[in-house]
TIMI-860347 format. One line per field, with one value per residue: residue number from 1; x, y, z of N, C-alpha, C in turn. Coordinates in Angstrom, 1 decimal. Atoms other than C-alpha are relative to their C-alpha. Layout:
<sites>
fise: c(NUM:...)
n.x: c(X:...)
n.y: c(Y:...)
n.z: c(Z:...)
ca.x: c(X:...)
ca.y: c(Y:...)
ca.z: c(Z:...)
c.x: c(X:...)
c.y: c(Y:...)
c.z: c(Z:...)
</sites>
This chain:
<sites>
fise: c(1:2:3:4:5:6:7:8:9:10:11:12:13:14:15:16:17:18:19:20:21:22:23:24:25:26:27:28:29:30:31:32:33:34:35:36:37:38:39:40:41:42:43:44:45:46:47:48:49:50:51:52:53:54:55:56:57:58:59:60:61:62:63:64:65:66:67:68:69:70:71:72:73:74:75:76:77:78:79:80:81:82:83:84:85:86:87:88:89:90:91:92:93:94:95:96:97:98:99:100:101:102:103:104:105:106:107:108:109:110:111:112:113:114:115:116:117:118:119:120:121:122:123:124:125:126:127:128:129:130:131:132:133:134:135:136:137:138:139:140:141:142:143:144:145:146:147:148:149:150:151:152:153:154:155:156:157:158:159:160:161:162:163:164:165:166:167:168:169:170:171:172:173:174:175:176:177:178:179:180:181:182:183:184:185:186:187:188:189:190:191:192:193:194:195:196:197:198:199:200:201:202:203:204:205:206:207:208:209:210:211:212:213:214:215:216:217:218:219:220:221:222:223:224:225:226:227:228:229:230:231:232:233:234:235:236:237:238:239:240:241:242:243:244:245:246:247:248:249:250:251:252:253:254)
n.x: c(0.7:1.0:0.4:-0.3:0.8:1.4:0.2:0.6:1.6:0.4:-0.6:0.4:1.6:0.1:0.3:1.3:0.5:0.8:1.3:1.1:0.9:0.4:1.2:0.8:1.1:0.7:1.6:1.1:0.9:1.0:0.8:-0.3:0.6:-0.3:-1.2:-1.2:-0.1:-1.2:-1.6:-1.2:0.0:-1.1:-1.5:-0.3:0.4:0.0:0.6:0.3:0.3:0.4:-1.2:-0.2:-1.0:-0.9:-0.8:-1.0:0.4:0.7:-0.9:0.5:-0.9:-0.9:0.5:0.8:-1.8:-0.6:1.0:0.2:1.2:1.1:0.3:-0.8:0.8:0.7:-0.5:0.2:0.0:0.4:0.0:-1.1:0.4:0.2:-1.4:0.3:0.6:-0.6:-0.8:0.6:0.3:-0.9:-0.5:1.2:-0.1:-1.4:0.0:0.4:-1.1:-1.3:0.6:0.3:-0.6:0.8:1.1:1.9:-0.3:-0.8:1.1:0.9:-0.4:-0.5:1.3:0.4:-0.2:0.6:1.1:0.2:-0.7:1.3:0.8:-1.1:0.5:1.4:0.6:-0.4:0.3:1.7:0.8:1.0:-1.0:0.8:0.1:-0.9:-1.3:0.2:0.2:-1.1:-0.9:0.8:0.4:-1.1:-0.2:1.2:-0.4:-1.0:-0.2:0.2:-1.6:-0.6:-0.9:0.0:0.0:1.7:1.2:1.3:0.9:-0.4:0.6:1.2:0.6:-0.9:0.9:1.2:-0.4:-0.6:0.8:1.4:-1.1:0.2:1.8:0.6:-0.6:0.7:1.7:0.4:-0.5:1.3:1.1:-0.3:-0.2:0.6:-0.9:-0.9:-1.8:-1.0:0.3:0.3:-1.3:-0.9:0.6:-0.1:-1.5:-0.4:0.2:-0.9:-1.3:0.4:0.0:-0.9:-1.2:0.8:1.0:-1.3:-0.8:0.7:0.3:-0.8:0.5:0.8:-0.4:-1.3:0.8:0.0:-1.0:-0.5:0.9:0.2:-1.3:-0.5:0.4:-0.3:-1.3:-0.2:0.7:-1.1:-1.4:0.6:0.3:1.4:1.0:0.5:1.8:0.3:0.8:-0.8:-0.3:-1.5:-0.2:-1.1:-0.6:-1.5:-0.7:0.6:-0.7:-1.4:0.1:0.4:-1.1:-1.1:0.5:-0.1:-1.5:-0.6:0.6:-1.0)
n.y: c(1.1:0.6:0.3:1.7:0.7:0.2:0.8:1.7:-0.2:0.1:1.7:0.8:-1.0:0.2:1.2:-0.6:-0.9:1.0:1.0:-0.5:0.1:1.1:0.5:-1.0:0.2:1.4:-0.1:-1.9:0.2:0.9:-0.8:-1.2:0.0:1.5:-0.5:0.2:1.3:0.8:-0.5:0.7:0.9:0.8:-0.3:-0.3:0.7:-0.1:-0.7:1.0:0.8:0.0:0.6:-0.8:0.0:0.0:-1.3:-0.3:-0.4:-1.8:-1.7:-1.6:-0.2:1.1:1.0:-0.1:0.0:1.0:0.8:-0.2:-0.3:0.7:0.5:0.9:1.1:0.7:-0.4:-1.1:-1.4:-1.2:-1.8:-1.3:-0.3:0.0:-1.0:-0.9:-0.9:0.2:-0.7:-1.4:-0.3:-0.8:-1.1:-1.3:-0.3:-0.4:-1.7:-0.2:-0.3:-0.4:-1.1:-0.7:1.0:0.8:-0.9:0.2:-1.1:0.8:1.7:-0.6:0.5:1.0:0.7:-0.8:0.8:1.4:-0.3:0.1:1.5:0.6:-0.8:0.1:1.2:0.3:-1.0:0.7:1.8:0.1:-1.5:-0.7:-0.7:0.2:-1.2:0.2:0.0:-1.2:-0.8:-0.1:-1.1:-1.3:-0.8:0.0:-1.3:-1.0:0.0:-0.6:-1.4:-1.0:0.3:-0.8:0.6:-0.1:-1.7:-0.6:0.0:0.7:-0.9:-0.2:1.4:0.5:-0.2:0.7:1.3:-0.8:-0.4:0.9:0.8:-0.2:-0.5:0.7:0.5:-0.8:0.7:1.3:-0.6:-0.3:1.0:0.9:-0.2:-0.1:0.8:1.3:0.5:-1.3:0.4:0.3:0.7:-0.4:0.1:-1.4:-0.9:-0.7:-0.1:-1.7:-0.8:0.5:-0.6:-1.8:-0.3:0.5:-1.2:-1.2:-0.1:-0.4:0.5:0.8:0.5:0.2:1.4:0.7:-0.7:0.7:1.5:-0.3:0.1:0.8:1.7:-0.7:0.2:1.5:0.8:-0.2:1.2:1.4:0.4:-0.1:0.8:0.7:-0.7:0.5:-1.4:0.4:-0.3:-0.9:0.1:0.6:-0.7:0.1:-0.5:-1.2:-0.6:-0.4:-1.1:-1.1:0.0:-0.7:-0.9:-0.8:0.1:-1.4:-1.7:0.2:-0.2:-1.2:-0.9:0.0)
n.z: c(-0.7:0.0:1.0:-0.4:-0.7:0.6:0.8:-0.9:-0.1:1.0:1.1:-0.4:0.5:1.7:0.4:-0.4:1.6:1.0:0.1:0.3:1.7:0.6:-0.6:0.0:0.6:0.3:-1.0:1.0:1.2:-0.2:-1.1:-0.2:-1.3:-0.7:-1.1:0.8:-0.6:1.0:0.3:-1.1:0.1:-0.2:-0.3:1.1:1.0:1.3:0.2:1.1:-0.2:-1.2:-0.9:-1.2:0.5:-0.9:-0.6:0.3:1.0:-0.6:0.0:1.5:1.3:0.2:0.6:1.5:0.8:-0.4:0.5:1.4:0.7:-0.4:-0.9:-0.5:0.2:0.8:0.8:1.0:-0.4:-0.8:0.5:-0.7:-1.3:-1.6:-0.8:0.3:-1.2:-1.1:0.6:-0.1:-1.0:-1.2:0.4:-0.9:-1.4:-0.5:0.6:-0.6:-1.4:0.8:0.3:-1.8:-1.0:-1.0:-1.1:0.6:1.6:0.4:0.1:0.8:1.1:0.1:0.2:1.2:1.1:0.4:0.7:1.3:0.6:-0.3:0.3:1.6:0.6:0.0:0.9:0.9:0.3:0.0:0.4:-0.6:-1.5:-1.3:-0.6:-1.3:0.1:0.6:-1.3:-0.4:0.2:-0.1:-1.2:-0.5:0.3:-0.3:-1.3:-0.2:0.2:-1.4:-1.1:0.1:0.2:1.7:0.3:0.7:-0.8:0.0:0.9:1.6:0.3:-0.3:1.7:1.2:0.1:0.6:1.3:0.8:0.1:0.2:1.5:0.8:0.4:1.2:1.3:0.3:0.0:1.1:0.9:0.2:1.1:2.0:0.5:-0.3:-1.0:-0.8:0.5:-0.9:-0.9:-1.9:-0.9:0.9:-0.4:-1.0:0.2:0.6:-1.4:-0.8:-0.3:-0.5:-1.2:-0.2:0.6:-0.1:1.3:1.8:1.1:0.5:0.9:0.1:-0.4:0.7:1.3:0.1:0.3:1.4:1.3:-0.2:1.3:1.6:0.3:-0.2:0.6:1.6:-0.4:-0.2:1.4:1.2:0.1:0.1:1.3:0.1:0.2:-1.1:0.2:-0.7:-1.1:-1.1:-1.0:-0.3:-1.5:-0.4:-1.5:-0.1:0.5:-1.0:-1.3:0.4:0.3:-1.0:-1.0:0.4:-0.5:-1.9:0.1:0.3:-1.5:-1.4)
ca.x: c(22.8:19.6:19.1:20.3:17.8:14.9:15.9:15.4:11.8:11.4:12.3:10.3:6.9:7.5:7.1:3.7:2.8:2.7:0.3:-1.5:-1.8:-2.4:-5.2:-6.9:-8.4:-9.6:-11.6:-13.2:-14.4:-16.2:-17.3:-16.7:-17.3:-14.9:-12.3:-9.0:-8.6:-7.4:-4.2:-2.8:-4.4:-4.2:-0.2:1.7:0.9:2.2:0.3:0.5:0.2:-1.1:1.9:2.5:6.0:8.7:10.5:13.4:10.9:9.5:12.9:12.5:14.5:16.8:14.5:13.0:17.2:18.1:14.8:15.6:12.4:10.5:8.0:9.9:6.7:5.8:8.2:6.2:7.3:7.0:6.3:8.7:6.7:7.1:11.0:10.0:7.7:9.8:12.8:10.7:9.8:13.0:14.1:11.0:11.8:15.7:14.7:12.6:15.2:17.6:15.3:14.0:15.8:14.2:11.4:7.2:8.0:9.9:7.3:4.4:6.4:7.5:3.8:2.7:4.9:3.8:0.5:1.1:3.2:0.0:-2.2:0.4:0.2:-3.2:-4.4:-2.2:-3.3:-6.9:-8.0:-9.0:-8.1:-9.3:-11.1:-9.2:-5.9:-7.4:-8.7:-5.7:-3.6:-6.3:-6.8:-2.8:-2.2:-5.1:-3.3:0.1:-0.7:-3.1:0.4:2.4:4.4:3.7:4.6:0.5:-1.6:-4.5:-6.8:-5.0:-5.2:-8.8:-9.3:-6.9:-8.8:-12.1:-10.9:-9.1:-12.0:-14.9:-12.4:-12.4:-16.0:-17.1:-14.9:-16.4:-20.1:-19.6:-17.6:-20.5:-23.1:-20.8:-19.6:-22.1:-19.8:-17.5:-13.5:-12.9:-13.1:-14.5:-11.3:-9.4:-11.6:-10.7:-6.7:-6.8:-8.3:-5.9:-2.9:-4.8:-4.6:-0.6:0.4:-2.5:-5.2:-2.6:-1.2:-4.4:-4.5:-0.9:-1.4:-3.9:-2.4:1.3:-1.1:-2.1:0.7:2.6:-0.4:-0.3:3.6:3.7:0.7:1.2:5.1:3.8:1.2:4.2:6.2:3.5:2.6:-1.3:-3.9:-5.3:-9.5:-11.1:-13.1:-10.2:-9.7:-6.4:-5.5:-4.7:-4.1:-0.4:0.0:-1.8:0.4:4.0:2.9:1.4:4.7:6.7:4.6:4.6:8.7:9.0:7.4:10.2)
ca.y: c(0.8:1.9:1.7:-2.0:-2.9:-0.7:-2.7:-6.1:-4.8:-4.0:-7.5:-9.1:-6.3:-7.3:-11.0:-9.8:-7.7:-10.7:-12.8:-9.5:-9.2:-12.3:-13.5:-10.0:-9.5:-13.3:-12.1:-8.7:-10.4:-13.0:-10.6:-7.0:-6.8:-10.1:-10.2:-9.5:-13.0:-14.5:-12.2:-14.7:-17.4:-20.3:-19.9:-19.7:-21.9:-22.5:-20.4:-23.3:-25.8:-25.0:-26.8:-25.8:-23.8:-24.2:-21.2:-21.8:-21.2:-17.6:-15.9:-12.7:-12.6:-15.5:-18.2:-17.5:-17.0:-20.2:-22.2:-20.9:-19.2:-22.4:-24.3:-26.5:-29.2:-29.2:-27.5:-24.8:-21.4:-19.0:-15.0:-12.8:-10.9:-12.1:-10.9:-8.0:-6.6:-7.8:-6.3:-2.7:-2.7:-3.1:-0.4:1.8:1.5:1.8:5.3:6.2:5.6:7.3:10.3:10.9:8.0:6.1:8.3:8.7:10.9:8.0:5.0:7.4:6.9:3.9:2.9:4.9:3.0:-0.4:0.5:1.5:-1.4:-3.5:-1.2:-1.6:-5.1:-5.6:-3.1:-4.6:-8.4:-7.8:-4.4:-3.7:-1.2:-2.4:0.2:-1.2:-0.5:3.1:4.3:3.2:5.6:8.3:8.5:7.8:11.1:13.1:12.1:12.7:16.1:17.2:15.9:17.9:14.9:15.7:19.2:19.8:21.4:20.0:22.3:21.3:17.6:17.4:19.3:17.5:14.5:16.6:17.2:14.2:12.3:14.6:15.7:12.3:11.3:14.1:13.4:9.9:11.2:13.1:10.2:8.1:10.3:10.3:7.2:5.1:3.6:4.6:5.2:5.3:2.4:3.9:2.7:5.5:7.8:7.3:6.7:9.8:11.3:9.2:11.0:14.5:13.8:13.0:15.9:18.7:20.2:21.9:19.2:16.9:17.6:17.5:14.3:12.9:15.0:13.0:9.3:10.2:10.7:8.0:5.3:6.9:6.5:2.6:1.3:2.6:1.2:-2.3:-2.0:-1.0:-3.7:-5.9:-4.2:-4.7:-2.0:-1.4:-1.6:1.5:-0.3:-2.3:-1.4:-0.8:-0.5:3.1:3.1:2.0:5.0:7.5:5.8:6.7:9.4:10.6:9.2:11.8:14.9:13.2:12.8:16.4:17.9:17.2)
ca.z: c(15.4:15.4:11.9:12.0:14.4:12.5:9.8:11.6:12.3:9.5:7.5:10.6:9.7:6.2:6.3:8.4:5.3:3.0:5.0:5.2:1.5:1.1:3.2:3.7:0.8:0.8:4.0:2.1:-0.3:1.6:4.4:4.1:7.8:8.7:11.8:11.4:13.5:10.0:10.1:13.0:12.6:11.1:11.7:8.5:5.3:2.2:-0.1:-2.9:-0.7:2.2:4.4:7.7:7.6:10.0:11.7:9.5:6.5:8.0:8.0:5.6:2.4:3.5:3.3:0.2:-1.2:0.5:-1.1:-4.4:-4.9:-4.1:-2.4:0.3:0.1:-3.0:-5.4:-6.8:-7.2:-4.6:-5.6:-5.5:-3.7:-0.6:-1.0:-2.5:0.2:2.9:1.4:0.9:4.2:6.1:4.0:5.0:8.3:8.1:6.0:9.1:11.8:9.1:8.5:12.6:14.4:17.2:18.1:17.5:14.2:13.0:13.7:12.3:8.9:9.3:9.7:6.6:4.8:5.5:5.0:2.1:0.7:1.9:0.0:-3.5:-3.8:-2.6:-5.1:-7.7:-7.6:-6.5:-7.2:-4.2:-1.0:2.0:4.0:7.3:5.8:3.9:7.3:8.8:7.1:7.3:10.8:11.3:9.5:10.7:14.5:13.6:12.3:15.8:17.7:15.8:14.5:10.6:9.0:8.0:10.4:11.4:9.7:6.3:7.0:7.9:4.6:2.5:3.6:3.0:-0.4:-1.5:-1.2:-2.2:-5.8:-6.8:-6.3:-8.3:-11.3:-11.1:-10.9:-14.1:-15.8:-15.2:-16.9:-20.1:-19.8:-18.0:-15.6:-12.9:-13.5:-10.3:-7.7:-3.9:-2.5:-5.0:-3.0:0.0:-0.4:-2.2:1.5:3.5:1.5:2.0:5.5:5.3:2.8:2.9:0.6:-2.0:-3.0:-3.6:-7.1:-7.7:-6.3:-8.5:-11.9:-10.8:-10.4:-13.7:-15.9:-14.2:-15.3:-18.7:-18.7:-17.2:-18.7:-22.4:-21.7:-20.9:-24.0:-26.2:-25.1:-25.5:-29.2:-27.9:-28.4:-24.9:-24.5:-23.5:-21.0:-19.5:-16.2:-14.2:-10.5:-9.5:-6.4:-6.7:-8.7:-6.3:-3.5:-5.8:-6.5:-3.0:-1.1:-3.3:-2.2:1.7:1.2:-0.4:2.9:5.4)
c.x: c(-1.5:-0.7:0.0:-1.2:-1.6:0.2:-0.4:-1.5:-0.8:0.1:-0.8:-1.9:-0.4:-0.6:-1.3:-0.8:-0.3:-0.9:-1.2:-0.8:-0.7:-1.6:-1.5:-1.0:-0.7:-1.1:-1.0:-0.7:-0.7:-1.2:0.4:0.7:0.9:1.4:0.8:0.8:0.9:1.6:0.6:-0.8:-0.8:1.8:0.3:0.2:1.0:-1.2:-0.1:-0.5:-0.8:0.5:0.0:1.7:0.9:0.4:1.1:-0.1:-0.9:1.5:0.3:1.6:0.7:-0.2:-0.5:1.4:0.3:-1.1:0.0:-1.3:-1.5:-0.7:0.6:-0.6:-0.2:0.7:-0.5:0.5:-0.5:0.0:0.6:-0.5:0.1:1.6:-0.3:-0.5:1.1:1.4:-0.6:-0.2:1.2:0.6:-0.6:0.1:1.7:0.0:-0.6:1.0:1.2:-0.4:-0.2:0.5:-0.8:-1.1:-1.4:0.4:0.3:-0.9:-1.5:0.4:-0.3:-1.3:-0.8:0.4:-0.5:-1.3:0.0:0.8:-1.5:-0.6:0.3:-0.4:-1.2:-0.9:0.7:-0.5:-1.1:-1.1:-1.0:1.0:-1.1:-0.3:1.0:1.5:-0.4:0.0:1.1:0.6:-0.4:0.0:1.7:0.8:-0.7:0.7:1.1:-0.2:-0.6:0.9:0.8:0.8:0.4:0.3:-1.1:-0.6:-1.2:-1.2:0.0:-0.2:-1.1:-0.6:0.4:-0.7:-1.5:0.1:0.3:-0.6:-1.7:0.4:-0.7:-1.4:-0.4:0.3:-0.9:-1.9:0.1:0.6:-1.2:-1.2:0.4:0.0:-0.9:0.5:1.1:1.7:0.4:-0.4:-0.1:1.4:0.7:-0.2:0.4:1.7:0.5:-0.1:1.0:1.0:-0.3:0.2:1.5:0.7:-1.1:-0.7:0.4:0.4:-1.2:0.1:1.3:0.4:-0.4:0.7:1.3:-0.6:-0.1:0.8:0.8:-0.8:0.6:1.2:0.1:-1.2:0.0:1.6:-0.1:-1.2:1.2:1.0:-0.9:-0.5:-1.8:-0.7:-0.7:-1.8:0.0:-0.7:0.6:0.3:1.3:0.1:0.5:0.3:1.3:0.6:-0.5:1.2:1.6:-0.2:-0.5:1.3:0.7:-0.2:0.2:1.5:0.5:-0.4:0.8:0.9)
c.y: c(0.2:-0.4:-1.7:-0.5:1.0:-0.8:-1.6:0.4:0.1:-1.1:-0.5:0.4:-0.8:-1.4:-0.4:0.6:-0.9:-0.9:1.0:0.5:-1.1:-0.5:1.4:0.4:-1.3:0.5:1.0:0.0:-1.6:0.4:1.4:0.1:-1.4:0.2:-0.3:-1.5:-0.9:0.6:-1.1:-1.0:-0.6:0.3:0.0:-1.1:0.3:0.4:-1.0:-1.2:-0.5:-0.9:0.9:0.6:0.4:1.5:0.1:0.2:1.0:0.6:1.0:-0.2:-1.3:-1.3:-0.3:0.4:-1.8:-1.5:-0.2:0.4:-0.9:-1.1:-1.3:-1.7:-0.5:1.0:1.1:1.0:0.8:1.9:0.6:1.3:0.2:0.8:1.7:1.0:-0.3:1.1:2.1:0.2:-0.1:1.2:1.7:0.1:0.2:1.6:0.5:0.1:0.9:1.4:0.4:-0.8:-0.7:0.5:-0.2:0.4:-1.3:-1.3:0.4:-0.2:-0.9:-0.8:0.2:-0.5:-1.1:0.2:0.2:-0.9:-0.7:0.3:-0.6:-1.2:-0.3:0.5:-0.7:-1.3:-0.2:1.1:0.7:1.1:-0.1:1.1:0.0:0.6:1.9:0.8:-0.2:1.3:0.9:0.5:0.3:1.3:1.0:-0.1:0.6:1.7:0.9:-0.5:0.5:-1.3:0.1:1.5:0.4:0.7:-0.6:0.3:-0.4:-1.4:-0.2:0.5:-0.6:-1.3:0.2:-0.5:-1.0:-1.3:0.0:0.3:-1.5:-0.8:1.0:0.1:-1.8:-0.3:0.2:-1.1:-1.1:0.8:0.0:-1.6:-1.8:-1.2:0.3:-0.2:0.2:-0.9:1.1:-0.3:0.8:1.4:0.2:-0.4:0.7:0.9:-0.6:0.8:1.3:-0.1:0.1:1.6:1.5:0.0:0.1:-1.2:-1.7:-0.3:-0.1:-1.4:-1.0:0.3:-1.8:-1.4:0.0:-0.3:-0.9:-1.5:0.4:-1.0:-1.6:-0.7:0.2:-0.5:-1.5:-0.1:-0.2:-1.2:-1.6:-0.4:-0.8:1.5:0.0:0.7:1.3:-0.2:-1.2:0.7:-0.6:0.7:1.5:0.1:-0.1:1.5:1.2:-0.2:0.2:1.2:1.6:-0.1:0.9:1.1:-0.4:0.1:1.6:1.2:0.2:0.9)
c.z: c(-0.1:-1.0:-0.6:0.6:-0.7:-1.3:-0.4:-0.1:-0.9:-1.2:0.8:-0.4:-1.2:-0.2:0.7:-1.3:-0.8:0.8:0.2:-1.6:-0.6:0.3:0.2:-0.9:-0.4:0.7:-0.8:-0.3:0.1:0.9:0.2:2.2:1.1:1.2:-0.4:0.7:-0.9:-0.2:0.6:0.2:-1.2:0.1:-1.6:-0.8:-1.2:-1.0:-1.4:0.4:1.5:1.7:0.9:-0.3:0.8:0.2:-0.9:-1.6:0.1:0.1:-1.6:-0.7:0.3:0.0:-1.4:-0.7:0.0:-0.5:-1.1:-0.7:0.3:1.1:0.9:0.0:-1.4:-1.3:-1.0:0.3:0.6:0.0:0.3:0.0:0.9:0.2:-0.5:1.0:0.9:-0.3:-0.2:1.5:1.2:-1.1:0.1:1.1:0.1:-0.8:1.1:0.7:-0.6:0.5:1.9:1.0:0.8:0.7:-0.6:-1.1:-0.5:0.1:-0.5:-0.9:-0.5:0.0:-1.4:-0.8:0.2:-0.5:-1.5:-1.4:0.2:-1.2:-1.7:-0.5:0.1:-1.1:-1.5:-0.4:-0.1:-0.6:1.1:1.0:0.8:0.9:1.7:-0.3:-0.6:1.1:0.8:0.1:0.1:1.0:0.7:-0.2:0.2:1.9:0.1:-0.1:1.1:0.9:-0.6:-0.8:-1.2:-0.3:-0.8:0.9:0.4:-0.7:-1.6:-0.3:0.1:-1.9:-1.3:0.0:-0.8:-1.7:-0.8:-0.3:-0.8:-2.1:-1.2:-0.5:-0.9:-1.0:-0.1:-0.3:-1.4:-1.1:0.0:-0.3:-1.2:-0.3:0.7:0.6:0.9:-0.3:0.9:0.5:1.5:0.3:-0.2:0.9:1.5:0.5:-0.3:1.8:0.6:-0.4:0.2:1.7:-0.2:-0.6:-0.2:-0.9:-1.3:-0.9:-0.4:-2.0:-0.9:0.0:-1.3:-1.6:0.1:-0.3:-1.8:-0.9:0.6:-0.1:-1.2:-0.3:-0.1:-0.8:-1.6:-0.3:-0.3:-1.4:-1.4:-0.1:-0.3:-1.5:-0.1:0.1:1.8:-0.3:0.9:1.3:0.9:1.0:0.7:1.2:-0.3:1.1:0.3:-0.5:0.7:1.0:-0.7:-0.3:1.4:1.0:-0.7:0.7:1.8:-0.3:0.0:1.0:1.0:-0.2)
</sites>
């Protein structure tokens, strides 16, 4: 039962999650600095058409089945996406109530992962990570760990934060005297700290090594399948691959 019902929450979070990817970085990048006011309002739109959208076109996953993918106003296709996240997220939260059941332990997770679903596609589509959503997770895992709710110390999250933030800036320093521009984006920097808060100092570069060879792996994959030569000065989200790569080492801690 209660996994049933964190799974509800999680399918109702979820269909939250995409109008926070959606609209969030619209605000960011008009106003760093802008209220989160646009999460909840206007009410919910069509994202092609900007239609208002009944209650019986907001239920997770089974509107977007029962639509066939599209728009109910105006027939364009709707991103699968939106089942996508929704779908990841009640399953981050029915692994939470799986893993600790109905308790704080268990909604510290269960928060960590939306966050970082948010984080995935936002980072994916736009290339950005919002510092609202980075700090989030940073201070979310720097709290769990002085309440005891995470298996880090406190000592190890403050440094893993320390660490997973000061690591990557300084690789990006010297990459910009060779190469005269930076390879990381600021947000990398402090996503990397957010998961040093979550999983400690040790496993910062563990972390970053794993990001690493799992770009390497997916985007040399999608070149191969593409049979295109990729530019040296094309750039390419990492932060999805920090965040599969940092949820492994947070997973392999319990």
């Amino acid at each position: 039962m209660d996994i049933f019902l964190a799974t509800v929450w999680g399918l109702i979070i979820g269909s939250f999650l995409n109008v926070v990817i959606h609209r969030l970085p619209k605000a960011v990048m008009k106003d760093p600095d802008a209220s989160l006011d646009c999460l909840l309002w206007p009410s919910s739109t069509a994202p092609c058409c900007q239609a208002k959208l009944t209650w019986k076109e907001n239920i997770p996953i089974i509107s977007w089945l029962f639509l066939r993918g599209k728009c109910a106003h105006c027939g364009h296709a709707i991103s699968v996406r939106y089942i996508i996240v929704e779908a990841l997220t009640g399953a981050a939260f029915a692994w939470s109530a799986w893993q600790f059941e109905l308790t704080l332990v268990g909604l510290f997770y269960a928060l960590f992962l939306a966050i970082a679903i948010c984080l995935f596609f936002i980072d994916l589509e736009t290339f950005l990570l919002p510092d609202r959503l980075t700090f989030s997770m940073l201070w979310l895992g720097l709290l769990g760990s002085a309440l005891g709710y995470l298996p880090v110390m406190p000592q190890d999250a403050i440094f893993g934060a320390c660490l997973g933030y000061g690591l990557p800036w300084t690789v990006n320093k010297l990459y910009y005297l060779v190469r005269k521009h930076d390879g990381f984006g600021g947000g990398d920097f402090k996503l990397l700290a957010a998961l040093g808060a979550w999983t400690g100092w040790l496993h910062i570069v563990p972390i970053l090594c794993g990001a690493s060879i799992i770009g390497l792996l997916v985007i040399g994959t999608a070149a191969a399948l593409k049979r295109d030569r990729l530019s040296l000065g094309q750039a390419f989200p990492f932060g999805p691959f920090l965040l599969v790569s940092g949820l492994g080492f947070v997973v392999s801690r319990l």
